[in-house]
C-alpha positions in Angstrom: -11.6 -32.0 1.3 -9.8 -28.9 1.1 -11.2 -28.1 -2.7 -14.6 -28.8 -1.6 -14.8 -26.6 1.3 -13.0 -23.8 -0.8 -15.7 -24.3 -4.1 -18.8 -23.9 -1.5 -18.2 -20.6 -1.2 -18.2 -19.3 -4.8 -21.5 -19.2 -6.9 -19.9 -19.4 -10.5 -22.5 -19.4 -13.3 -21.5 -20.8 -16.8 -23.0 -20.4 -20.0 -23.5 -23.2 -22.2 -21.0 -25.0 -24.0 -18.3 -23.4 -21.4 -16.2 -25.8 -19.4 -14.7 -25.3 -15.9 -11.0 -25.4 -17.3 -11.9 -22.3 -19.5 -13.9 -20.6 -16.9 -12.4 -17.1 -15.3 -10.7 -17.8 -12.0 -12.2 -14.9 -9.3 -10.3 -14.6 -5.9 -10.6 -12.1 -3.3 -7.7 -10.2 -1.0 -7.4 -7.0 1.2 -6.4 -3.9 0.5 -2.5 -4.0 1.1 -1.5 -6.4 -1.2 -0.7 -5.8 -5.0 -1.3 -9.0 -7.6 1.3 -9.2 -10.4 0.1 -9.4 -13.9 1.3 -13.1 -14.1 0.7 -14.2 -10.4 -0.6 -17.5 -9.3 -4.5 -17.4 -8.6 -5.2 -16.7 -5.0 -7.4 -19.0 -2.8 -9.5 -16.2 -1.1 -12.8 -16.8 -2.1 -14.3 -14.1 0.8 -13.3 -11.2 2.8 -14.6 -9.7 6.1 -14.0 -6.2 6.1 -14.1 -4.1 9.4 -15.2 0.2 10.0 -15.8 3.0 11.3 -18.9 4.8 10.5 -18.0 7.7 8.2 -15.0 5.4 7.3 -14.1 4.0 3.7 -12.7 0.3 3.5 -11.3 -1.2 0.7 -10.8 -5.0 -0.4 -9.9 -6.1 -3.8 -11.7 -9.0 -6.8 -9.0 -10.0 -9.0 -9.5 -11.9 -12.2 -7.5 -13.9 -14.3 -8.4 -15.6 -18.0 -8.2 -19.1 -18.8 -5.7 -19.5 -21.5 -8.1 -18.5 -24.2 -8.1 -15.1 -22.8 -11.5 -13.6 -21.5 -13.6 -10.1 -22.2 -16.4 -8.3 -21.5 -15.0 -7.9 -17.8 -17.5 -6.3 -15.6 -18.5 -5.8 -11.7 -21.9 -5.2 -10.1 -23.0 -5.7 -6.6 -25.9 -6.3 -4.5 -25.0 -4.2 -1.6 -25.2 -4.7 1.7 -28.2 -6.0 4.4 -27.3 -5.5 7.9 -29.1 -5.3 11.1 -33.0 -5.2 11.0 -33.0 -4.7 7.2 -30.3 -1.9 7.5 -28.6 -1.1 3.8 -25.4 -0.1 2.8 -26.7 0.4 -0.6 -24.4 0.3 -4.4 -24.4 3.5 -4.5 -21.7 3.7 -1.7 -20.1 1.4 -3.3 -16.4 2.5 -5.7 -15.1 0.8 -8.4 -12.4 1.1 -10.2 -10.0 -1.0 -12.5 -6.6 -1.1 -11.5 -4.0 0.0 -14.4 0.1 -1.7 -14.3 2.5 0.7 -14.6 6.2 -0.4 -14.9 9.1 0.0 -13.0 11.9 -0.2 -15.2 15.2 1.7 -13.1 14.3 0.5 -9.8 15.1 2.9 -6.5 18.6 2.2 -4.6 19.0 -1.2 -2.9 20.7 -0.5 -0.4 21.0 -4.5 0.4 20.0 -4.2 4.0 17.2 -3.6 6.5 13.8 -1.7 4.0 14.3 -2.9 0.6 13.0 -2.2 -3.0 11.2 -5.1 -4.7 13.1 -4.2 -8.2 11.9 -3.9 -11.3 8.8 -5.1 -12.8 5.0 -4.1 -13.3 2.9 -2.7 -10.4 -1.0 -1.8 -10.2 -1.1 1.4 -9.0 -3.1 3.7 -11.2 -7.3 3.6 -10.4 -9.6 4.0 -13.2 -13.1 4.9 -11.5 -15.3 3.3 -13.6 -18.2 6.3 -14.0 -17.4 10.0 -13.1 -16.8 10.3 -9.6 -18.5 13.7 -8.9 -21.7 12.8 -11.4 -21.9 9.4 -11.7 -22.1 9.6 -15.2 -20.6 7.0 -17.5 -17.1 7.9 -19.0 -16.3 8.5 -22.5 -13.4 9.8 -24.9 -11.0 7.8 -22.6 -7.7 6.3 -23.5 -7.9 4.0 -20.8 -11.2 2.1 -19.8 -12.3 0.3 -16.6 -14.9 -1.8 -17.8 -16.2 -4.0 -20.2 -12.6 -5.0 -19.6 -10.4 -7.7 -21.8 -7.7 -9.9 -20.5 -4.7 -11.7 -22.4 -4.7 -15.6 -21.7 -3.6 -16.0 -18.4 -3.4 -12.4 -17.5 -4.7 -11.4 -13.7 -6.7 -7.8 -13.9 -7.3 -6.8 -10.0 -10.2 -4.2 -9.0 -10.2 -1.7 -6.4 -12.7 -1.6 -4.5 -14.2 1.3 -1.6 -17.1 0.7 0.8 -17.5 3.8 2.1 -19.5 4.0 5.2 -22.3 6.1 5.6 -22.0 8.4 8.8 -25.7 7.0 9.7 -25.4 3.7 9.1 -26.8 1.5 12.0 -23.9 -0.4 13.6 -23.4 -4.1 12.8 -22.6 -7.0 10.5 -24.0 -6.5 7.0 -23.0 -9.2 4.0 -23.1 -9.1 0.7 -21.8 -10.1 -2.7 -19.9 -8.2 -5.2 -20.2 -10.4 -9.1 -18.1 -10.2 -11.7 -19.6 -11.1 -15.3 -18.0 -11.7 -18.5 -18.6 -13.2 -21.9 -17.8 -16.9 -20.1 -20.2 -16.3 -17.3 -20.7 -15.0 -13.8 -18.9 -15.7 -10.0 -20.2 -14.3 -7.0 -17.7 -13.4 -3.8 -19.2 -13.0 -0.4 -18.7 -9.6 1.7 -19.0 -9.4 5.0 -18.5 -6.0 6.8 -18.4 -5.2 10.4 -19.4 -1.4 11.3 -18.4 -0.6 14.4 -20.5 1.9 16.8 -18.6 4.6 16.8 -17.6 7.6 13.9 -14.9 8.7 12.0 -14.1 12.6 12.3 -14.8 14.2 9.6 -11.3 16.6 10.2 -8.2 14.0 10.7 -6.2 14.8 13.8 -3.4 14.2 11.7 -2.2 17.8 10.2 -0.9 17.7 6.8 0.5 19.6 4.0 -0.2 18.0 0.4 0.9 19.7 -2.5 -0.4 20.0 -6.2 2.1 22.4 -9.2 1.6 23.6 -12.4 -1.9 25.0 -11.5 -3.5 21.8 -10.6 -4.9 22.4 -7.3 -8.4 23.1 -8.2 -11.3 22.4 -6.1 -12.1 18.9 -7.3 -8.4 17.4 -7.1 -8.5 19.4 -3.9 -11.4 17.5 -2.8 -9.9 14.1 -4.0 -7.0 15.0 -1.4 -9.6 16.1 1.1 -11.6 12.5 0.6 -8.2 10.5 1.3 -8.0 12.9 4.4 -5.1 14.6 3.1 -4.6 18.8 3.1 -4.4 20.4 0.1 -1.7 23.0 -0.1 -2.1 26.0 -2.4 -6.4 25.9 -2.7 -8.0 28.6 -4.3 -9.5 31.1 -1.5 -12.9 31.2 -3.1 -13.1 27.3 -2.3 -12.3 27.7 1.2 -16.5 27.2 2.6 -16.8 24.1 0.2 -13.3 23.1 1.5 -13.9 23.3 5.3 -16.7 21.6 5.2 -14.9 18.6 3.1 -12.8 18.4 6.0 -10.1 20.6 5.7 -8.4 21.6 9.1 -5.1 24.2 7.5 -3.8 25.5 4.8 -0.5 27.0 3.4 -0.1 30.6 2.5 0.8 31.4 -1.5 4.5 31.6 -0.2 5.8 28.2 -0.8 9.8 27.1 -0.7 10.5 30.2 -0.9 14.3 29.1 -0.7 17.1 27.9 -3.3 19.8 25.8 -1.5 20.8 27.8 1.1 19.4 31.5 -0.3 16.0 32.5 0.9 14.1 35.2 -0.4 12.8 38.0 1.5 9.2 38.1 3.2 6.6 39.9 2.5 5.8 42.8 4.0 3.4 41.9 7.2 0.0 43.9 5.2 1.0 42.0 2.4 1.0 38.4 4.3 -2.0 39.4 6.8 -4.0 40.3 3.5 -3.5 36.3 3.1 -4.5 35.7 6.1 -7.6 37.0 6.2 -9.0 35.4 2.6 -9.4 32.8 5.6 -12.5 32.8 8.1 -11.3 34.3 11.4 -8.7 32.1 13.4 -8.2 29.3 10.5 -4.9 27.8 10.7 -2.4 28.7 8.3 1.0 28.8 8.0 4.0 29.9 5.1 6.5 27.1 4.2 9.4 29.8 3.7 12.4 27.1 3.1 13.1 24.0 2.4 16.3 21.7 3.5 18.4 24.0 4.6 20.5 22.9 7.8 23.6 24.1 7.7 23.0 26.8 5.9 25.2 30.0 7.0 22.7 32.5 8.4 20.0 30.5 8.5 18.9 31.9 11.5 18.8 35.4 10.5 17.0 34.2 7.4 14.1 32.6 9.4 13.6 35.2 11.7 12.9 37.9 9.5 10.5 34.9 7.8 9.2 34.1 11.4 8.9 37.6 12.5 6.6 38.7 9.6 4.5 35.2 10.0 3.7 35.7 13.7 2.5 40.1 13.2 0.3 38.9 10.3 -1.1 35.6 12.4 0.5 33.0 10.7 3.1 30.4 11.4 6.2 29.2 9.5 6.7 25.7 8.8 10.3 24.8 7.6 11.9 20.8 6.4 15.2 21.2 9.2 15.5 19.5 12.7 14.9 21.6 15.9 18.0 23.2 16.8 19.2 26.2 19.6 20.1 29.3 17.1 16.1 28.7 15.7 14.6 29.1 19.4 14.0 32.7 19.2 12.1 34.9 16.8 13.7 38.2 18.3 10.4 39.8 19.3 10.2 39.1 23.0 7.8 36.9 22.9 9.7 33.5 23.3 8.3 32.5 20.0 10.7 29.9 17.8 11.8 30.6 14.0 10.1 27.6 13.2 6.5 26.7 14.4 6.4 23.1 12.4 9.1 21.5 12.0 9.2 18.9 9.0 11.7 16.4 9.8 13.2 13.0 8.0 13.3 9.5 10.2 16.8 9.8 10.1 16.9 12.7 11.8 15.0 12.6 14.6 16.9 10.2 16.9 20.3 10.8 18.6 21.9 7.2 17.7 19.7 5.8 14.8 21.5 2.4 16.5 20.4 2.8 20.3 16.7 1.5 20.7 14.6 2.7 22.1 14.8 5.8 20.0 15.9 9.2 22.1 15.2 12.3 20.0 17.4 14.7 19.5 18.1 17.5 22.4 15.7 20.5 20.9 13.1 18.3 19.9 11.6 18.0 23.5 12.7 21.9 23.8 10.5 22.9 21.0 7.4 20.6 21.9 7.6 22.3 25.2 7.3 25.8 23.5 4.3 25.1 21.9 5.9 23.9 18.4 4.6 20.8 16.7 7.2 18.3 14.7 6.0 16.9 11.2 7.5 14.1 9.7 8.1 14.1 5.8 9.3 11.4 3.3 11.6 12.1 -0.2 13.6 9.7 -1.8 14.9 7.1 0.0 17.4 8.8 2.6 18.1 5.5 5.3 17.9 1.6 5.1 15.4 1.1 7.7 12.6 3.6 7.4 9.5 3.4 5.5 9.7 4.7 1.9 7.2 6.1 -0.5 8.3 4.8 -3.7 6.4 2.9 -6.1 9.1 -0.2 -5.6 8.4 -0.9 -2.0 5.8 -2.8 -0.4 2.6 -1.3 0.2 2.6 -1.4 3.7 5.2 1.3 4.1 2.8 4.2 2.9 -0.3 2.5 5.1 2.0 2.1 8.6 3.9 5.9 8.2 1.1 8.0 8.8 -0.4 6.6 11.5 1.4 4.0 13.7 5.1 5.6 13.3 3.8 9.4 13.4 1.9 8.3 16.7 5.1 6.0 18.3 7.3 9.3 17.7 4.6 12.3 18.5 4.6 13.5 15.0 1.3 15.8 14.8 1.6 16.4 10.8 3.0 15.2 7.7 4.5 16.9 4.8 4.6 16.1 1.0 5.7 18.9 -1.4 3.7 17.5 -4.2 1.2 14.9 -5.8 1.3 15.6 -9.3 5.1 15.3 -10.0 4.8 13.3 -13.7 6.7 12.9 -16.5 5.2 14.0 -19.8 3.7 10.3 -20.0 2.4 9.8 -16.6 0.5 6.7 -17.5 3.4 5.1 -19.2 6.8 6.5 -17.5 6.8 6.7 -13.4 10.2 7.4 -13.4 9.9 11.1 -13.2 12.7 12.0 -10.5 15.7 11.5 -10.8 19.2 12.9 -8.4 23.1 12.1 -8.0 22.3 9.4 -11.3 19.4 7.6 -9.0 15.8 7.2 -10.2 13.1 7.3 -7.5 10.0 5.4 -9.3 6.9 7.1 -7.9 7.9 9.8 -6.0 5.7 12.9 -5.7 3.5 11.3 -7.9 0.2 10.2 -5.8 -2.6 11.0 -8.2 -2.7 10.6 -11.9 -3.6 12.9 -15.0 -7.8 12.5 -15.8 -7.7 13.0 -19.2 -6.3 9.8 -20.5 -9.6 8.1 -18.3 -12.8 10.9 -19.5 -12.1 13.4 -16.8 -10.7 16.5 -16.6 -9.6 16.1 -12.9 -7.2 13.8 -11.3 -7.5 10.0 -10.3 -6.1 8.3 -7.3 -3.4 5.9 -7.0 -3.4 2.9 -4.6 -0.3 4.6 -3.0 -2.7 7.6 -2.3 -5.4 4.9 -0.7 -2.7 3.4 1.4 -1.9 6.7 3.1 -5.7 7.5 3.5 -5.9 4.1 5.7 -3.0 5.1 8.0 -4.7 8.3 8.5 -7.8 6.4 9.6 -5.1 4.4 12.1 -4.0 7.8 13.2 -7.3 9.1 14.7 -8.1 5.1 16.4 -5.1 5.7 18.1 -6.1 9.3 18.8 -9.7 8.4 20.4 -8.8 5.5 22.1 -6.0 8.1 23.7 -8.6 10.6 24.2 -10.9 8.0 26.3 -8.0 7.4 28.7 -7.1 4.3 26.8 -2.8 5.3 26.4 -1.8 1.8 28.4 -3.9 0.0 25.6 -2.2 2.3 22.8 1.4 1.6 23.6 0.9 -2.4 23.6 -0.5 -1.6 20.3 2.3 0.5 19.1 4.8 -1.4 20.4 3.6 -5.0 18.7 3.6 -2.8 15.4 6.2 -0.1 15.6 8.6 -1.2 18.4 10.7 1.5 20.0 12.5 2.9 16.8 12.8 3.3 13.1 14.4 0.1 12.3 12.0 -2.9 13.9 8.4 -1.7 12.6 6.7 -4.9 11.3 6.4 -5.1 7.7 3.6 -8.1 7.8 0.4 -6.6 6.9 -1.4 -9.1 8.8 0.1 -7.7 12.5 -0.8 -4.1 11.3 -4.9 -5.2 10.2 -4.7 -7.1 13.3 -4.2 -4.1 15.6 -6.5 -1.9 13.5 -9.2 -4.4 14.5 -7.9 -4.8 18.1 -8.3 -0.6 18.0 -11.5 -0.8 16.4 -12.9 -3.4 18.8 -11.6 -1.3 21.8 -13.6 1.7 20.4 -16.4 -0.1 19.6 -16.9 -1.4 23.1 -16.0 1.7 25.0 -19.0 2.9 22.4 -21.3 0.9 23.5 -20.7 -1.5 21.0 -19.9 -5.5 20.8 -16.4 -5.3 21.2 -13.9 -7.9 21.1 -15.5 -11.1 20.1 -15.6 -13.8 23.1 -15.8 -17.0 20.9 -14.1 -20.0 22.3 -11.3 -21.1 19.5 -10.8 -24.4 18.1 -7.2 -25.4 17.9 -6.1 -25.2 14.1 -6.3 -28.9 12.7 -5.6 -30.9 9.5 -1.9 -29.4 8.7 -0.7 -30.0 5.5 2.2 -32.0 4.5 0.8 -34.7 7.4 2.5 -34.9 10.2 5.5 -37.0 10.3 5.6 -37.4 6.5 8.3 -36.5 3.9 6.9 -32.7 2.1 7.5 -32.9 -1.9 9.7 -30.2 -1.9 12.2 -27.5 -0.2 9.3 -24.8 -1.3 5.6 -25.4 -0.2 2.8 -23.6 1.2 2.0 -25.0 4.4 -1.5 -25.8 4.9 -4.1 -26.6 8.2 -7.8 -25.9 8.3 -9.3 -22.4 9.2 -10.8 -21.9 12.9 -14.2 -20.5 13.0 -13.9 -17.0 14.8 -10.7 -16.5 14.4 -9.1 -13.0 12.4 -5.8 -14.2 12.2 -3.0 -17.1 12.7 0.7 -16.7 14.0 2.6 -19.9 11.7 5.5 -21.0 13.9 8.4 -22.7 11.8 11.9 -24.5 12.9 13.9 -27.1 12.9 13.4 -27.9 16.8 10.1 -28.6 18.1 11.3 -26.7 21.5 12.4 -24.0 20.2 9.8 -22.6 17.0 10.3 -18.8 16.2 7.3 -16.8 14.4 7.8 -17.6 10.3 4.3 -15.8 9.5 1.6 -13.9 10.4 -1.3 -14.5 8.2 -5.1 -13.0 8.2 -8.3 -15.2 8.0 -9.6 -15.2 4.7 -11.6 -18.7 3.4 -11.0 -22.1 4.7 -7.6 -22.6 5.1 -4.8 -21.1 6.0 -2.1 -20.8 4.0 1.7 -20.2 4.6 4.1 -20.2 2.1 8.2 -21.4 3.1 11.0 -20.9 0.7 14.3 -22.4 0.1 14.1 -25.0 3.3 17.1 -27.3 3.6 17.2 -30.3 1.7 17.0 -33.6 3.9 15.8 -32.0 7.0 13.1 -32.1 9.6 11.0 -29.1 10.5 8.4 -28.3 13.4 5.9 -26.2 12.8 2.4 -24.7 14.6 -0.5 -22.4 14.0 -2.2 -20.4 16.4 -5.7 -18.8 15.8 -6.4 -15.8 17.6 -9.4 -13.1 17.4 -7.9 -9.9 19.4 -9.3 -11.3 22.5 -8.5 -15.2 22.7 -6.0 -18.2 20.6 -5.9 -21.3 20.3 -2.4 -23.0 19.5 -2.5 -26.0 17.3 0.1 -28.9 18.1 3.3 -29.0 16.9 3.3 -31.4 13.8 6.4 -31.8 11.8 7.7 -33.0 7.7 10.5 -33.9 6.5 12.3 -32.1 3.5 13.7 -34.2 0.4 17.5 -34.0 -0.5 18.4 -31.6 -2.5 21.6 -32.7 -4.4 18.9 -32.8 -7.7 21.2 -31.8 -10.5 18.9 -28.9 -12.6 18.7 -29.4 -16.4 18.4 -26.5 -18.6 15.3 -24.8 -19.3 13.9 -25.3 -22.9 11.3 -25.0 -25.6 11.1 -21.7 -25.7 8.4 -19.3 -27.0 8.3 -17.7 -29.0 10.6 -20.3 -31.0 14.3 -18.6 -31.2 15.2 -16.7 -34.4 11.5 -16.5 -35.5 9.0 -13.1 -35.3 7.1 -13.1 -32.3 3.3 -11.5 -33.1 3.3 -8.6 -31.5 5.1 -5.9 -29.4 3.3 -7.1 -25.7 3.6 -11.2 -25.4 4.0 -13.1 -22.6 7.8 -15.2 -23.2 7.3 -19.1 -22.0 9.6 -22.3 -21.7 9.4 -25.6 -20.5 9.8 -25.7 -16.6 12.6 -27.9 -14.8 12.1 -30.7 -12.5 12.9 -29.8 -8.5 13.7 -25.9 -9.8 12.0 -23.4 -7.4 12.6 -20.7 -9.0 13.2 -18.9 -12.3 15.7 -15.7 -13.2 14.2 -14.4 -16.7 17.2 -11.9 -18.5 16.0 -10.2 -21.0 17.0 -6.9 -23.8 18.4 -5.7 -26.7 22.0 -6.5 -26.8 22.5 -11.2 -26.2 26.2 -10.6 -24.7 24.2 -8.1 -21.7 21.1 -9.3 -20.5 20.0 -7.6 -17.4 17.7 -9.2 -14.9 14.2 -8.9 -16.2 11.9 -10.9 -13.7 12.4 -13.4 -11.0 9.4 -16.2 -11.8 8.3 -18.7 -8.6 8.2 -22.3 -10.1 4.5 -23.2 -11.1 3.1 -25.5 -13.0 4.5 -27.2 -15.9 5.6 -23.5 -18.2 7.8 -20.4 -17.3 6.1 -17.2 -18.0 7.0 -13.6 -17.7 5.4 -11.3 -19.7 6.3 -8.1 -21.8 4.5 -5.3 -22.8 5.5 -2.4 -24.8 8.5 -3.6 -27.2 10.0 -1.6 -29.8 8.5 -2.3 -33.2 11.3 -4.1 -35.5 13.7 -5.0 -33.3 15.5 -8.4 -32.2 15.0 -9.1 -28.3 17.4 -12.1 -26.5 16.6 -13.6 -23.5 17.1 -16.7 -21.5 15.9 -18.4 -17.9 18.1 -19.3 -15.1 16.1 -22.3 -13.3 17.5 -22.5 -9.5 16.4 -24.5 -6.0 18.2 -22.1 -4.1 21.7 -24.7 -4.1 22.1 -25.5 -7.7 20.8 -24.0 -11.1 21.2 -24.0 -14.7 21.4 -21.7 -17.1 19.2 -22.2 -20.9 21.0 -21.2 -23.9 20.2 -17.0 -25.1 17.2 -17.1 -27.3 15.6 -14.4 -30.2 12.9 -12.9 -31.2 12.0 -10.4 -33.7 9.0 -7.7 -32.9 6.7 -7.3 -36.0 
């Protein structure tokens, strides 16, 4: 029933002589999710997408070959019809392929509260597949989008952008998006909801984005300016071209002008008003004059010369250190601060990190009073519980920083000293920073180099897409404030944020489902639809049966979708009185899905769903399984491949072994040296082989590895196996 219903929705078009088993598999998913190279096929086989006009949303087609690999990879689509013939045409349509990089030193774990997923490959980088600004195809690339080729069972996602016109006529508009390749063609349905209201084309959000090394011309400029980011350090001449891109402020050629605790000396005021005015009359600006520096013996001295200079040549100073009282005064009379933005870390804007709800520290509220604005800012990984922007985290914590958390705390701007931070193989080695014998994969590093793709400019990351996003939540919350909406606004916040640093939500589900809660608020007070005011069905079907025995202490629980709905709340426990929220999971195809790890063996669970569409839910009842014992003794994994002692065939391979019976898990060690084998990759049991692949080995050189199968009581360890790179 379940496969039928699913297959329905996909148009897949075979040539001849190709069977279904060595067909492509094509699945669908939003935009904050990232699919490992090796990961199981999805079961989307649609997507709904919701906007603003003037906004850009993304969703992603990921494909994976059939074990006798696949090529000629390419995407197309139809564009979209809406209302009364209304287009959203190809053209506003982005595509790019999405390139792994690796992770190979992951960032701190600090074993509590925000953790790093580890090690391992990650898509991040975005190869547009023609030249952004011309539309031209690409050529003299190291890297390609498209016709792409895929190792057997290798996934390849692709990015996707539907960027809104500011026109377009408001309504649902579907569509389909095909991807083609030398074994045929498969269709995915798009369905996109613009809602009646506009964008601004200037965030509310201030921000203060950096390029170095003489990067920040006016297209990687405009790249920042299209993810609704500021560029910092522009080239005056640009400045027209740039306002009218979207920018709202810009920093003064006067940047860190500080080395620990020593700061240089201003500029003379002609020197900084002459600045000034290479900016149209009453433009925000500001100097960034030092960086870091609490503590720091006559800091205050320091900053008011600094501040002093700023405020005669009608500029303001914006400095990374907390509000505090010896900064309150610039010495001119005027009861103007040292500091006019003050960038600050999560950790240090509460008294008691540990007291919820969060109270700021004493000067903040002074400050704000005064006129002063507080910026947040985010560098290495400085506190357990805040959100990081490393490559090694979970995409939500770049999407849910810029716009839920800076609008819980009041934070007005945001500040990131630069986007271009690489190593000299950006493309290959993310590990560019490094402090106190820690590596931070990713950080400062938003865009990457053009060359390597045809271009001479930069290309975005997904990192950089997921910031643009929480940008857009920034200015919902901001209009729906704006329209007297601030009762509304705090629910919101609070379901995602909560009162501090520590309990923000990390399912991406709760976060899309107060976008659309936002975006359906807007809409009506627009004019618009609104929320929708179908009547829910209760979810249905569950999956294992009620009352029966499940096959395992892993599964993916199952029921059938409810029409209407956005999203479903999963319920899980082992008292039917007493169920606490497991999962939180969007609407996407037929049925929901829910995955549960590591239950006890030999034990009954309860379990519900309840559909909901921002304005109404339906709970389903509460049906129950039964888990199987799991005193299973594990036998080694074995058969390995490539065979041990032999020469594998080349340097990137995928390593594969017989699975184990009841294992639910898989610890792959892997390198150089047999008697030392760090944790490579941590494989969920699937199917009847282990895999994990490799890419990148050193030519002539003897690799040991071997698989740890677990069920989360017992395990067992295979014997250390060879290979030889040719």
């Amino acid at each position: 029933m379940k496969l039928k219903a699913t297959m329905t929705q996909v148009l897949v078009l075979l040539p001849l002589g190709v069977s279904l088993m060595n067909a492509q598999t094509v699945w669908v998913t939003d935009s904050l999710q990232r699919v490992g190279p090796s990961a199981a096929a999805g079961a989307g086989v649609n997507i709904a997408l919701y906007a603003a006009k003037g906004e850009s949303e993304s969703f992603q087609v990921v494909v994976k070959a059939p074990s006798t690999g696949l090529s000629g990879i390419n995407l197309t689509t139809s564009g979209l019809t809406g209302p009364n013939g209304a287009t959203i045409p190809p053209a506003d349509f982005t595509f790019y392929r999405e390139f792994y990089v690796q992770v190979t030193q992951p960032s701190p774990d600090f074993g509590i509260g925000n953790r790093p997923l580890g090690a391992g490959w990650y898509p991040d980088a975005l190869i547009p597949f023609v030249n952004p600004a011309t539309g031209a195809a690409l050529s003299g690339a190291t890297y390609d989008a498209v016709p792409a080729v895929l190792a057997a069972n290798q996934n390849q996602p692709f990015w996707i952008d539907v960027n809104v016109p500011r026109g377009a006529v408001a309504g649902t508009y579907t569509g389909t998006v095909t991807v083609s390749s030398t074994l045929g063609s498969t269709a995915v349905d798009v369905s996109l909801t613009v809602w009646n209201f506009t964008l601004p084309v200037k965030p509310n959000l201030k921000s203060s984005f950096g390029y170095n090394a003489g990067w920040g011309n006016l297209q990687n400029s405009q790249l920042l300016l299209q993810h609704r980011l500021q560029p910092f350090g522009i080239n005056t001449k640009d400045i027209s071209t740039l306002i009218s891109d979207g920018m709202t402020i810009s920093g003064l050629p006067y940047f860190n002008q500080s080395s620990g605790c020593t700061i240089e000396t201003p500029p003379s005021v002609s020197t900084l008003a002459a600045a000034v005015q290479q900016y149209p009359a009453g433009f925000p600006t500001y100097v960034y004059p030092a960086d870091e520096v609490s503590g720091c013996p006559n800091l205050a001295q320091n900053l008011q010369l600094w501040a002093q200079v700023a405020h005669d040549a009608g500029t303001k100073t914006l400095v990374t250190v907390p509000p505090q009282s010896t900064l309150l005064d610039d010495g001119t009379g005027a009861g103007r601060t040292d500091v006019d933005f003050w960038a600050m870390l999560p950790k240090q804007f509460c008294t008691n990190i540990k007291v919820s709800p969060c109270v700021p520290i004493t000067d903040v509220p002074v400050v704000l009073a005064k006129g002063n604005e507080i910026w947040s800012y985010s560098e290495q990984e400085q506190d357990y519980y805040s959100p990081k922007w490393l490559l090694d985290f979970a995409p939500i914590n770049y999407r849910i920083m810029p716009g839920f958390i800076n609008q819980q705390f009041g934070f007005t701007g945001m500040l990131y000293s630069q986007v271009n931070l690489w190593s000299t193989s950006p493309w290959t080695n993310v590990q560019a920073w490094q402090a106190a014998g820690y590596t931070f994969p990713g950080d400062g590093m938003l865009v990457y180099p053009g060359q390597q793709v045809g271009l001479s400019s930069v290309v975005p990351s997904m990192r950089l897409k997921f910031i643009r996003d929480g940008i857009d939540d920034y200015d919902y919350i901001a209009m729906l404030k704006s329209q007297g909406q601030t009762a509304f606004v705090d629910t919101i916040l609070n379901s995602v944020v909560g009162p501090d640093f520590i309990n923000w939500t990390k399912s991406t589900a709760t976060l899309q489902s107060a976008r659309i809660q936002m975006g359906q608020e807007l809409d009506r007070l627009a004019g618009g639809g609104g929320a929708s005011t179908t009547t829910l069905q209760a979810p249905s079907n569950p999956w294992p049966a009620s009352g029966t025995a499940a096959p395992a202490t892993s599964l993916t629980l199952q029921c059938d979708a409810v029409s209407g709905a956005t999203q479903y709340q999963v319920y899980l426990g082992t008292s039917a009185t007493n169920l606490t929220l497991h999962a939180t999971v969007a609407a996407s195809g037929s049925v929901v899905r829910s995955a549960a790890y590591f239950l006890s063996g030999a034990t009954t669970y309860f379990w519900k769903v309840v559909a909901s569409n921002g304005s109404s839910s339906a709970s389903g009842p509460v049906w129950s399984f039964t888990t199987p014992s799991t005193t299973t003794t594990l036998q080694p994994p074995s058969n390995p491949w490539p065979a041990s002692g032999t020469t594998a065939s080349a340097t990137s391979l995928t390593l594969e072994c017989s699975s184990v019976s009841g294992a639910t898990q898989y610890h792959v060690y892997f390198g150089t040296t047999s008697s030392s084998l760090p944790l490579y990759t941590t494989v969920t049991a699937f199917g009847s082989i282990v895999k994990a692949p490799v890419y990148n080995l050193k030519t002539v050189t003897t690799y040991y590895w071997k698989v740890v199968a677990t069920n989360g009581t017992t395990s067992a360890t295979s014997p250390v196996w060879s290979f030889k790179t040719p």
